[in-house]
MIVOKOL-246963 format. One record per residue (C-alpha): residue number from 1; residue in three letters; x negated, y negated, z negated. Coordinates in Angstrom, 2 decimals, padded with zeros to 5 digits, m for minus. Layout:
<rs>
   seq   type        px        py        pz
   NUM    ala         X         Y         Z
...
</rs>
This chain:
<rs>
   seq   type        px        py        pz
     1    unk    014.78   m021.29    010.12
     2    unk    011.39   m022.81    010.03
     3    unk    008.57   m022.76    011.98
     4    unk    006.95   m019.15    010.97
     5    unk    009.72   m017.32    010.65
     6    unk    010.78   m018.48    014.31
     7    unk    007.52   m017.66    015.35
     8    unk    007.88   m013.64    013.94
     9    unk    011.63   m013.61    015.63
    10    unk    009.49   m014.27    019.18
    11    unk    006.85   m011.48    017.76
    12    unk    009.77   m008.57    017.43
    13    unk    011.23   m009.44    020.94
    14    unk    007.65   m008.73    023.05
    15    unk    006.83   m005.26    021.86
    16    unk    006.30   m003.05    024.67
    17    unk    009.28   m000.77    024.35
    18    unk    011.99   m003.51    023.63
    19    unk    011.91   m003.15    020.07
    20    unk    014.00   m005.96    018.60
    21    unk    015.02   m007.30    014.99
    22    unk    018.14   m008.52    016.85
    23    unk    021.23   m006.11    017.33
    24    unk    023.76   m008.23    019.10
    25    unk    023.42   m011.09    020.99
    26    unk    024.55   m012.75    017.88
    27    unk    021.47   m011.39    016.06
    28    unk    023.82   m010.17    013.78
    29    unk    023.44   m006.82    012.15
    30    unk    026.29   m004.72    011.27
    31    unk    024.57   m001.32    009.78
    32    unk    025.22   m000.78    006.17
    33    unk    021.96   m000.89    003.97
    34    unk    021.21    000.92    001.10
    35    unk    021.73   m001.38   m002.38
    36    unk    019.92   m001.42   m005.60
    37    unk    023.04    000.19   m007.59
    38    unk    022.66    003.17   m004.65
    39    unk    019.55    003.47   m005.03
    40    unk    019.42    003.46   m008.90
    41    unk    022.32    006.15   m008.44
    42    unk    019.57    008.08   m006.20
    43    unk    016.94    007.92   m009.24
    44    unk    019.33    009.18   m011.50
    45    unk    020.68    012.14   m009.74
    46    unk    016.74    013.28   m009.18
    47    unk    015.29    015.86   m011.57
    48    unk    013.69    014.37   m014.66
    49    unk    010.07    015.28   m013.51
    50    unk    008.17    011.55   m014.42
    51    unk    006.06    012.04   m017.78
    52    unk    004.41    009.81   m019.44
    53    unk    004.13    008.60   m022.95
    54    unk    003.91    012.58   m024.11
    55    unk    007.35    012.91   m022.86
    56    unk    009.97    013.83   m019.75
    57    unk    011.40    010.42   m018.69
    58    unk    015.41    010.31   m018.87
    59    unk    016.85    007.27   m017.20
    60    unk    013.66    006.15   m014.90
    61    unk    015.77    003.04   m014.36
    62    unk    015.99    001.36   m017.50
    63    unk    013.05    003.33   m019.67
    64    unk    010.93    000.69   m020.81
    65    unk    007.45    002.42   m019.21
    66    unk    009.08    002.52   m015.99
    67    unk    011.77   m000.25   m015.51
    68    unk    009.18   m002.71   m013.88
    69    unk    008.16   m000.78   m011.59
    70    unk    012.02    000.74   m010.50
    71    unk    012.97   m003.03   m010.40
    72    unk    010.19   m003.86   m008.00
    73    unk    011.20   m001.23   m005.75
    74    unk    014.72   m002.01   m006.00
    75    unk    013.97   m005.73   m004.97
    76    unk    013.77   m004.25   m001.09
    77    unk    017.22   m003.21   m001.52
    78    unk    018.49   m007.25   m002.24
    79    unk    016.16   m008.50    000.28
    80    unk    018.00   m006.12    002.84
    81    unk    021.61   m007.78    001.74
    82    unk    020.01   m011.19    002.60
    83    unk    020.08   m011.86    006.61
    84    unk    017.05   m014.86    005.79
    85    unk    015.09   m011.46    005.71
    86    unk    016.90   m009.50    008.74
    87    unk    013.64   m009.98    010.96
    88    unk    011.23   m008.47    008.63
    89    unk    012.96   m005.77    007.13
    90    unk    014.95   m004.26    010.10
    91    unk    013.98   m003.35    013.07
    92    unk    015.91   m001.16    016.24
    93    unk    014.54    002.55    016.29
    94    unk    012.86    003.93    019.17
    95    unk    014.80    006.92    018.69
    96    unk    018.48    006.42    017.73
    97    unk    018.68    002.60    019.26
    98    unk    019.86    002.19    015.85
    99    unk    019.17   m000.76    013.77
   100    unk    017.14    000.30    010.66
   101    unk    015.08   m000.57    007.68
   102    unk    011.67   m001.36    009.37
   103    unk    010.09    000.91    007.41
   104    unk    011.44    004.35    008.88
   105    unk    010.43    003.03    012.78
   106    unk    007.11    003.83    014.93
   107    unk    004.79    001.49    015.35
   108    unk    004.74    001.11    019.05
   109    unk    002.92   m002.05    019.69
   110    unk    000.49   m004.60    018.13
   111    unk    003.69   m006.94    017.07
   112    unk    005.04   m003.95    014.77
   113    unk    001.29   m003.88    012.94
   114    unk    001.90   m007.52    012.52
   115    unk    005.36   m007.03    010.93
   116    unk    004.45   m004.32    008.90
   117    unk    001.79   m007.18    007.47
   118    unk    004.40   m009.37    007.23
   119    unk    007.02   m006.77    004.88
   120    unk    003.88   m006.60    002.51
   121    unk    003.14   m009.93    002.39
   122    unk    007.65   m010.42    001.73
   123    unk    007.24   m008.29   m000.99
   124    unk    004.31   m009.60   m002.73
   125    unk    005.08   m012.95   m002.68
   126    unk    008.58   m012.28   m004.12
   127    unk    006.70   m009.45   m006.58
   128    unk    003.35   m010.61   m007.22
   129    unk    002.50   m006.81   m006.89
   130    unk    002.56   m004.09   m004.64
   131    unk    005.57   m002.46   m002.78
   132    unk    003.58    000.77   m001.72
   133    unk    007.63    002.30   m001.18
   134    unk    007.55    000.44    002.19
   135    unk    003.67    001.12    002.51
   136    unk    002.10    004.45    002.76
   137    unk    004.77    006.50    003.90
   138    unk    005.35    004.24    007.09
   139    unk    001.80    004.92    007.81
   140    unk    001.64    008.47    007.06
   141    unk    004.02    009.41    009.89
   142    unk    003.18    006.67    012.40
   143    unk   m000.36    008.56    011.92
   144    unk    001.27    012.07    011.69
   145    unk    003.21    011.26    014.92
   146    unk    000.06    011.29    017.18
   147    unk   m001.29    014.24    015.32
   148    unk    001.38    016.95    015.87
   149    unk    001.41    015.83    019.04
   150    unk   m002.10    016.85    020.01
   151    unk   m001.59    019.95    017.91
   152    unk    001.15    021.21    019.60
   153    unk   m000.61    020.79    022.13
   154    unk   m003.60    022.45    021.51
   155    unk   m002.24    024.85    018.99
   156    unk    001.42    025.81    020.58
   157    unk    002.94    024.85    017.34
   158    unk    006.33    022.57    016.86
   159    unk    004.83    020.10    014.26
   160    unk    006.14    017.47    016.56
   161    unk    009.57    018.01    016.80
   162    unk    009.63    018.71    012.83
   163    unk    008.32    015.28    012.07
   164    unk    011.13    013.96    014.72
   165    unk    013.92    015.93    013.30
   166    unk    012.79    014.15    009.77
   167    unk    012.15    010.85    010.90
   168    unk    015.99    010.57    012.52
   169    unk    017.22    012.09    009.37
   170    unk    016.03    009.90    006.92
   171    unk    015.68    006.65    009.30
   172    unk    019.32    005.89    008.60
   173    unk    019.43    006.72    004.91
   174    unk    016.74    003.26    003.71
   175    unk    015.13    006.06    001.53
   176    unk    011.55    004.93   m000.17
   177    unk    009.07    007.17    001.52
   178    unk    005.60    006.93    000.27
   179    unk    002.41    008.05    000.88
   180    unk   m000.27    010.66   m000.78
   181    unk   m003.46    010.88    000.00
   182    unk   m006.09    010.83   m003.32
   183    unk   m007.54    014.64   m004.09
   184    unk   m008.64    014.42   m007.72
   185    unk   m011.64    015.83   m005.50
   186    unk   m013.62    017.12   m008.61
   187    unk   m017.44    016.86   m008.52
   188    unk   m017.99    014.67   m005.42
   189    unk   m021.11    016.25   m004.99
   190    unk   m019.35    019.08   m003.74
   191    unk   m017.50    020.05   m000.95
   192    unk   m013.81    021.31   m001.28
   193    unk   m014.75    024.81   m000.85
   194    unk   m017.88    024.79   m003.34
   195    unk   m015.43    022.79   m006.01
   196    unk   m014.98    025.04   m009.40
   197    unk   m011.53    025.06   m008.75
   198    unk   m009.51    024.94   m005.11
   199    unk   m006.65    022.88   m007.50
   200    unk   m009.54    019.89   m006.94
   201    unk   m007.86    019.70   m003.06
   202    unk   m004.08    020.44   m002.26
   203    unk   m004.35    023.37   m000.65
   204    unk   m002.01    025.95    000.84
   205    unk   m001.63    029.11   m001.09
   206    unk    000.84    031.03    000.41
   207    unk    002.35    031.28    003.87
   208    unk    005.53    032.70    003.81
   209    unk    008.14    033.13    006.88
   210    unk    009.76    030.36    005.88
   211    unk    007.10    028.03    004.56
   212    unk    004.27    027.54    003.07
   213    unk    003.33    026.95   m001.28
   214    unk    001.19    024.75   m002.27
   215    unk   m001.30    023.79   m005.46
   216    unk   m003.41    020.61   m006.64
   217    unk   m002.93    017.63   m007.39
   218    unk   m003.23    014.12   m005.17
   219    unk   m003.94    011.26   m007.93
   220    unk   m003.54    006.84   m008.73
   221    unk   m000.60    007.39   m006.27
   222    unk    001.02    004.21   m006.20
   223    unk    004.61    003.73   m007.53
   224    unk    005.27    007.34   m006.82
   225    unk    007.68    007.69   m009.18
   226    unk    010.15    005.03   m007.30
   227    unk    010.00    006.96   m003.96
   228    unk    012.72    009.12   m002.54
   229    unk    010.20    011.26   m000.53
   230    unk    006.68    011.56   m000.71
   231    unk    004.59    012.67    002.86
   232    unk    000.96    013.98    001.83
   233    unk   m001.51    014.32    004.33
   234    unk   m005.43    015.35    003.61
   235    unk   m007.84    012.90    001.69
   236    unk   m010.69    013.86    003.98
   237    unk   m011.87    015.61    006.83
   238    unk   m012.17    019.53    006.16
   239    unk   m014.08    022.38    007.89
   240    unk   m013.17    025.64    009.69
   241    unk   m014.26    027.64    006.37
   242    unk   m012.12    024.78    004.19
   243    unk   m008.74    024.91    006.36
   244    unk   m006.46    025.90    003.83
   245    unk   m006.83    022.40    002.65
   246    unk   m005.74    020.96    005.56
   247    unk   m002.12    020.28    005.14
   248    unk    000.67    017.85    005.69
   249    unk    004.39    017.95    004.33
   250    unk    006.95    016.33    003.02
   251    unk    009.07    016.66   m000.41
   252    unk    011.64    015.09   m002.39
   253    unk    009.93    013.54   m005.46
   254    unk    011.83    015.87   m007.30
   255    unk    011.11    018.72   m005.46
   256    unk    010.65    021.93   m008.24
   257    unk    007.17    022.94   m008.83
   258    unk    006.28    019.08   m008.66
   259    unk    005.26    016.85   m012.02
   260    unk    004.49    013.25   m011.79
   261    unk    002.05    012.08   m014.82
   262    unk    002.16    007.98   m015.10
   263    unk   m001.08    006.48   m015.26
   264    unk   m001.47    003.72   m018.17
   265    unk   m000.14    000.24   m017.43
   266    unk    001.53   m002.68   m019.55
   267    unk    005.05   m001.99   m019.46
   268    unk    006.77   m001.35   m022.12
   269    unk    005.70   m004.97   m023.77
   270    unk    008.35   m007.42   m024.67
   271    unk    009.43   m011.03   m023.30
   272    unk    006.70   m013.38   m021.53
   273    unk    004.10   m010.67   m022.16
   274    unk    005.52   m008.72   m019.74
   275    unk    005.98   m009.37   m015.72
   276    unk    009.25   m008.55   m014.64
   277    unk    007.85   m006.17   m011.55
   278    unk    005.37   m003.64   m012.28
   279    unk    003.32   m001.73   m010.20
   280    unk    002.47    001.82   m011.18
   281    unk    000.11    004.72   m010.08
   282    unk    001.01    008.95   m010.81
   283    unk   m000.67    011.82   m010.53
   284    unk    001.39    014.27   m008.59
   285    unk    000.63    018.08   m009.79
   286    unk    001.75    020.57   m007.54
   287    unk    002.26    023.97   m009.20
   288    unk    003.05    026.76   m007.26
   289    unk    005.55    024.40   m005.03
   290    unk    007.42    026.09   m002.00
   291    unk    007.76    023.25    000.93
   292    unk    009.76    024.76    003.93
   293    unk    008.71    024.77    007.12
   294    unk    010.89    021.97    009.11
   295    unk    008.93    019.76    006.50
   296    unk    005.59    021.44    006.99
   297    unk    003.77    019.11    009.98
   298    unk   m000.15    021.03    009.34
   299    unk   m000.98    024.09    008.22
   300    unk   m004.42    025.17    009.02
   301    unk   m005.70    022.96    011.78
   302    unk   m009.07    021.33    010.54
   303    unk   m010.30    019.98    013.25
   304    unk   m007.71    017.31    012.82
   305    unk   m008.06    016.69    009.32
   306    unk   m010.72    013.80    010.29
   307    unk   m008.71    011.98    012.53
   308    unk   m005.46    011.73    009.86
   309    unk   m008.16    009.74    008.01
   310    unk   m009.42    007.94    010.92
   311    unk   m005.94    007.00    011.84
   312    unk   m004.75    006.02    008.71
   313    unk   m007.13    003.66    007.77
   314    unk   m007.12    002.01    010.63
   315    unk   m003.48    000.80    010.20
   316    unk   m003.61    000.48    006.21
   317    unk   m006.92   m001.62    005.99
   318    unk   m005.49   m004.14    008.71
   319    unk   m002.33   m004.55    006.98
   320    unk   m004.28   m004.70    003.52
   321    unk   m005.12   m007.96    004.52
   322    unk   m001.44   m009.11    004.41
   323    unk   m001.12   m007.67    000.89
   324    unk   m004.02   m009.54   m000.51
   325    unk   m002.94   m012.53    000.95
   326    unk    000.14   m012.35   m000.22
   327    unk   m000.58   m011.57   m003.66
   328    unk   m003.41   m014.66   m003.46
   329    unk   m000.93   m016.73   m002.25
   330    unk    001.11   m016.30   m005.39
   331    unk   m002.23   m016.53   m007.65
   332    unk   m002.60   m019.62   m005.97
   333    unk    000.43   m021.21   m006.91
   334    unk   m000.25   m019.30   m010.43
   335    unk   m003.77   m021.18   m010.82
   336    unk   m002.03   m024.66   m009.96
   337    unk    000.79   m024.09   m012.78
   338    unk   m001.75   m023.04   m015.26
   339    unk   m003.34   m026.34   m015.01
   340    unk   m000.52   m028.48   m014.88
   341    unk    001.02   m026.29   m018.28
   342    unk   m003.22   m027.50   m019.57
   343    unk   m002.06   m031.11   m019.03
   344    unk   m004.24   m031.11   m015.87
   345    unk   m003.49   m032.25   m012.43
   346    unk   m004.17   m029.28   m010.03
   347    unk   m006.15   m031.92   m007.96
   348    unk   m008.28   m031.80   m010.75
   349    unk   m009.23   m028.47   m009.36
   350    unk   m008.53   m028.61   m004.93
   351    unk   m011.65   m027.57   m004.38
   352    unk   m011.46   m023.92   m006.20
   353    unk   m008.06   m023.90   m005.17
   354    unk   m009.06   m024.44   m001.47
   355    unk   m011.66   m021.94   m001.85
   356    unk   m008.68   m019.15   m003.18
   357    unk   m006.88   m020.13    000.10
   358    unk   m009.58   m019.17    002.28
   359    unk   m009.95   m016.23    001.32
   360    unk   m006.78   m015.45    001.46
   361    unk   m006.78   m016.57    005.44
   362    unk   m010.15   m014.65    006.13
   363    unk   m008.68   m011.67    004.90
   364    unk   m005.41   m011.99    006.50
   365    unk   m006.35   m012.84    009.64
   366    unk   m009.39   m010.33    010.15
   367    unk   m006.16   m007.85    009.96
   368    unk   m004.63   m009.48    012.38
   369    unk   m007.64   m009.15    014.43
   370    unk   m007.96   m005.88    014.40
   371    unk   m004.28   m005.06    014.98
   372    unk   m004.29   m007.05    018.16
   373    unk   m007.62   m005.56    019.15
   374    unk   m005.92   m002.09    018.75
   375    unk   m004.94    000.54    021.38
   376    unk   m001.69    002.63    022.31
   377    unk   m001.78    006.50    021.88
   378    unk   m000.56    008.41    024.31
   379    unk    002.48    009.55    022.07
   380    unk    003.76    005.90    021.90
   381    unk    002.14    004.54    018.61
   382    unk   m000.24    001.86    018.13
   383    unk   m002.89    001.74    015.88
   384    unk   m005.26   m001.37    014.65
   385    unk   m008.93   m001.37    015.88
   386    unk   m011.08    000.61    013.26
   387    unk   m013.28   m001.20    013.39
   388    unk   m012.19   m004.55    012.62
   389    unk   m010.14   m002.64    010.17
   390    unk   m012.86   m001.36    008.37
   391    unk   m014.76   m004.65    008.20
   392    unk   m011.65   m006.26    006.60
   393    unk   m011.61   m003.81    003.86
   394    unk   m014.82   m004.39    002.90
   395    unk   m014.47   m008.18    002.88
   396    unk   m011.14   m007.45    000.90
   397    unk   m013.28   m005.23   m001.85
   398    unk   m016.12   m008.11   m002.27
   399    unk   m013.37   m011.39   m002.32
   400    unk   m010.54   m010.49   m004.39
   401    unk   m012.80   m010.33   m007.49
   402    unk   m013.67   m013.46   m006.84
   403    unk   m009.73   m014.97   m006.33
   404    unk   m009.49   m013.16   m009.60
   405    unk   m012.22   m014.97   m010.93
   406    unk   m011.19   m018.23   m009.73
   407    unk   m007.77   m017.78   m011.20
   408    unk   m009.27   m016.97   m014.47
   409    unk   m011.71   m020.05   m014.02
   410    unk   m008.66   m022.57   m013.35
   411    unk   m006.26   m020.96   m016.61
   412    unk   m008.71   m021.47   m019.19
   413    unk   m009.07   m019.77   m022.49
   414    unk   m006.11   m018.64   m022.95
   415    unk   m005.64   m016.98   m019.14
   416    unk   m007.80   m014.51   m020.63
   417    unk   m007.11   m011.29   m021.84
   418    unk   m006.49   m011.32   m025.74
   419    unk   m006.97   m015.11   m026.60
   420    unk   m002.86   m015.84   m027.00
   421    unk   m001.34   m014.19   m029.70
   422    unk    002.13   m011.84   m028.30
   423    unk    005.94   m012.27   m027.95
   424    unk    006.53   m011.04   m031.32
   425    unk    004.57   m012.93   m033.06
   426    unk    004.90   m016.58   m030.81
   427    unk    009.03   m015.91   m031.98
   428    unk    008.57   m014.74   m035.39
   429    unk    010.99   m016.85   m037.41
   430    unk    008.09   m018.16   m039.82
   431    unk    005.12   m017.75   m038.26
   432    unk    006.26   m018.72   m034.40
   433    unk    006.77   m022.08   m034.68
   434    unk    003.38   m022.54   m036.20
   435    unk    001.82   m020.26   m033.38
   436    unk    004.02   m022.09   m030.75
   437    unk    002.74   m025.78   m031.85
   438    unk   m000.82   m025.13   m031.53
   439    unk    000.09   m022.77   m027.74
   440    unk    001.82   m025.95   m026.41
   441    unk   m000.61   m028.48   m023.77
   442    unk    001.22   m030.59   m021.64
   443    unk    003.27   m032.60   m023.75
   444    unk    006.42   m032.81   m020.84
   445    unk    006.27   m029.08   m021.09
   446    unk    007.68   m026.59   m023.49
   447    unk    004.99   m024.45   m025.13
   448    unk    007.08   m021.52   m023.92
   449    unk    006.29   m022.74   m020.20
   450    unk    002.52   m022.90   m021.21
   451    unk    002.86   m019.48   m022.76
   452    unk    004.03   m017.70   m019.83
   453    unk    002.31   m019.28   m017.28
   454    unk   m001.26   m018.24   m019.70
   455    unk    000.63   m014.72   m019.08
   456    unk    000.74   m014.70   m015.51
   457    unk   m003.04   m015.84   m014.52
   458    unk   m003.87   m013.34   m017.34
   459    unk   m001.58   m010.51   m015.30
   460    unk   m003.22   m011.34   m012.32
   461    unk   m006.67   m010.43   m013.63
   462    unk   m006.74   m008.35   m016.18
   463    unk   m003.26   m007.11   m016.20
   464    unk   m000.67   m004.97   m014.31
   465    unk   m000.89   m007.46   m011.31
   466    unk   m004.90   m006.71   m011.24
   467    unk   m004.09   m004.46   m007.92
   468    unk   m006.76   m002.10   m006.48
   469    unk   m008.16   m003.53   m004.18
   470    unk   m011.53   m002.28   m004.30
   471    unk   m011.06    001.21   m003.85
   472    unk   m007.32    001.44   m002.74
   473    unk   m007.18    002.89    000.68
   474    unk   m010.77    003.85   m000.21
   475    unk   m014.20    003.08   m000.65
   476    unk   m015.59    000.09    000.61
   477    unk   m019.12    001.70    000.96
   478    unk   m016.99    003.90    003.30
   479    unk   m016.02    001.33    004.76
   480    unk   m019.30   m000.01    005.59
   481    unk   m020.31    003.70    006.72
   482    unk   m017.22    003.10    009.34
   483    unk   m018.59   m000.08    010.58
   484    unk   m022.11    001.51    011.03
   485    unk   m021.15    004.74    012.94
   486    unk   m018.49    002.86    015.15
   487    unk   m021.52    000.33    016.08
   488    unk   m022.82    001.02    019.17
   489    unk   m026.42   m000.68    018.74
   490    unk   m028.08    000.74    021.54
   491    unk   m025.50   m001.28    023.50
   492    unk   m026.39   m004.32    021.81
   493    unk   m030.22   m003.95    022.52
   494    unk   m029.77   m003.91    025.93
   495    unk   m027.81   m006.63    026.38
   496    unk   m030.70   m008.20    024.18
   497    unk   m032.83   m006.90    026.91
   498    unk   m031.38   m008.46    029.75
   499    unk   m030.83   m011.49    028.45
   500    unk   m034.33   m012.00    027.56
   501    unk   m035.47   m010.65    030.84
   502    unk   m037.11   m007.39    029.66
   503    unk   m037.36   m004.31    031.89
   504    unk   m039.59   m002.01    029.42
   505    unk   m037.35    000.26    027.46
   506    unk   m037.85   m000.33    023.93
   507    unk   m037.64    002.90    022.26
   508    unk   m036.87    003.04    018.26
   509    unk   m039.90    003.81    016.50
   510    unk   m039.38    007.04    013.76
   511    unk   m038.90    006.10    010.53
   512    unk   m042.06    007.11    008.88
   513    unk   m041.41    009.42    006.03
   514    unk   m042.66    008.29    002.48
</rs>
């Protein structure tokens, strides 16, 4: 066990409420785990409601537009069979004492922010992409956790127990839950209520004895169409006239009266010019869908639509940090084979390289600021300082274009996007070897090697590895807007003031109008 790894072991043990990734004094664990033939079993049984391509997708596992991404997905399930990973991926549950996949437990404590970091960071290094099945839906009910509890009690309503009933149901099962936030929104001039159609905004159009139906759509999901469940909570903060749009619940991804459209990607390509994970975004229509109540957890109550946001970002633009890092990490080591596959030493380029790493560390350890700067809820969740949070989005928007950049710098020519000719025609019984002499650099290495390598860096930024960065988990001009409301620059002048020795209040002179 090295040094790091040792170090996270320590992390799990302090956690306020005696959370542990040990469950023996062995640190042995002895719950089954899910595994990838279960959970391909799982996709299969589901309703065939994934389209794409103009068509209903059959066997999600081994269709060629979706297998990447149902293979990245299904990479938690081997990591969970391998006890090198136990103290990432599992975790004891606050509520059972269980031991579970990490991903179903509350985060109670700054070390559990850090370790959901750390199950990104797992999966992107062993991925190169995102793993948003272990992602949004963890945060979605840490966030909804606090939430029904300060409805219920303001409101008299049993949203709390709901979400607990859920949570021990599925904490066992080491279901993919993800998250769904994105309203296609419509003219974003308007506000949900002034939109041409309510569809713009889930929204609640019926509220039955039972439960509630729904309509809209929540859009660029990520890898929705790999999840088990799906928890969607509002996009934005609503008003009292706009409160049919404030709604949480959560469905099985094949729940009826719920399509999943696949955004365009590059599966579906053959050999080296395709990645073997994938990464994929849906839109998720929801027509006339019935959701019953034990999985409704808001109906109605705007005035908390703000803080879901609030709440959620917090958490998911610390831990982005981990993801970008992780994913630089590997574009790192991608940038460094591309020039050794050139016939160059990656010395050659230490400089650029050392520059990639940095930003990788900024990033990653501004979220790790800000989750150690956090606070506890009274309901027994943590979240990450928002502010910090916020900042390290922004950072995250303005830098990975420029690891991207770098990456594409280091590869050369034929890193970029259309300047090596495809699989087909680099193995074309005539015209391949041809192609293939002229694609070949370093003489010690096959032109294969140099081939697929050129396909990686190229992946990484212009491809299906190009992640969004920039406005996944939103905006970073909202994120600046965070940073500017949460600063408290009053505060700030006056300890200016005193330390300059000035008595005179300094008033802020109107801003003169033009």
């Amino acid at each position: 066990m090295g040094a790091a790894e040792g170090a996270f072991r320590e992390l799990t043990k302090r956690c306020l409420n005696g959370y542990t990734a040990i469950s023996d004094e062995g640190g042995n664990f002895t719950v089954k785990f899910r595994t990838r033939e279960e959970y391909y079993a799982d996709l299969r049984a589901m309703r065939h409601n994934v389209f794409k391509n103009g068509r209903f997708i059959e066997d999600i596992v081994t269709d060629p537009d979706t297998k990447g991404l149902i293979d990245n997905e299904a990479l938690t399930y081997d990591l969970l069979q391998d006890p090198r990973y136990d103290h990432v991926l599992k975790a004891r549950s606050t509520l059972s004492g269980e031991t579970v996949a990490r991903w179903h437990t509350l985060m109670t404590c700054p070390e559990d922010l850090m370790m959901n970091g750390q199950v990104k960071k797992l999966h992107f290094h062993k991925t190169g992409t995102c793993c948003a099945g272990v992602c949004t839906g963890w945060n979605c009910f840490n966030v909804l956790w606090s939430i029904t509890a300060e409805a219920d009690e303001k409101y008299g309503t049993d949203y709390h127990r709901r979400i607990e009933t859920w949570l021990r149901g599925i904490e066992g099962k080491t279901l993919k839950v993800g998250g769904a936030l994105t309203d296609a929104k419509g003219d974003r001039s308007k506000k949900a209520s002034q939109q041409a159609s309510p569809d713009f905004n889930i929204h609640v159009t019926e509220i039955r004895k039972d439960g509630i139906v729904v309509n809209g759509a929540k859009v660029m999901i990520a890898n929705a169409a790999a999840f088990h469940e799906i928890i969607c909570i509002p996009g934005t903060g609503y008003r009292e006239d706009e409160k049919e749009f404030a709604v949480a619940f959560v469905v099985p991804r094949d729940i009826p009266g719920l399509t999943l459209v696949q955004t365009d990607a590059c599966e579906g390509r053959q050999g080296w010019d395709e990645m073997k994970y994938a990464s994929q975004a849906s839109y998720l229509i929801f027509e006339d869908c019935f959701i019953p109540n034990e999985r409704v957890f808001m109906c109605g109550e705007w005035a908390f639509s703000g803080t879901v946001i609030a709440r959620f970002t917090a958490n998911y633009r610390a831990a982005i940090g981990s993801c970008v890092s992780g994913q630089g990490d590997v574009m790192v080591g991608a940038s460094a084979l591309m020039a050794r596959a050139n016939g160059l030493s990656s010395n050659v380029f230490r400089e650029k390289l050392v520059d990639m790493e940095m930003i990788n560390n900024l990033v990653y350890g501004l979220g790790l600021g800000a989750m150690l700067a956090g606070e506890m809820h009274p309901s027994g969740v943590f979240y990450a300082n928002p502010a910090l949070a916020h900042t390290n989005k922004f950072y995250i928007a303005k830098y990975y274009a420029e690891l991207r950049r770098i990456c594409q710098d280091i590869g050369g020519g034929i890193a970029e996007s259309g300047c090596l000719p495809n699989y087909r025609d680099c193995t074309d019984p005539v015209m391949g070897p041809k192609v293939m002499k002229y694609v070949q650099g370093n003489m010690n290495l096959s032109a294969e090697t140099r081939a697929r390598a050129a396909r990686m860096s190229e992946w990484f930024v212009k491809g299906g590895g190009a992640m969004s960065f920039i406005h996944g988990g939103g905006s970073p001009d909202g994120a600046r807007v965070a940073v500017r409301l949460s600063t408290p620059l009053e505060e700030y002048v006056q300890y200016a003031a005193n330390v300059a020795g000035i008595s005179e209040k300094i008033e802020d002179p109107a801003v003169l109008k033009k």
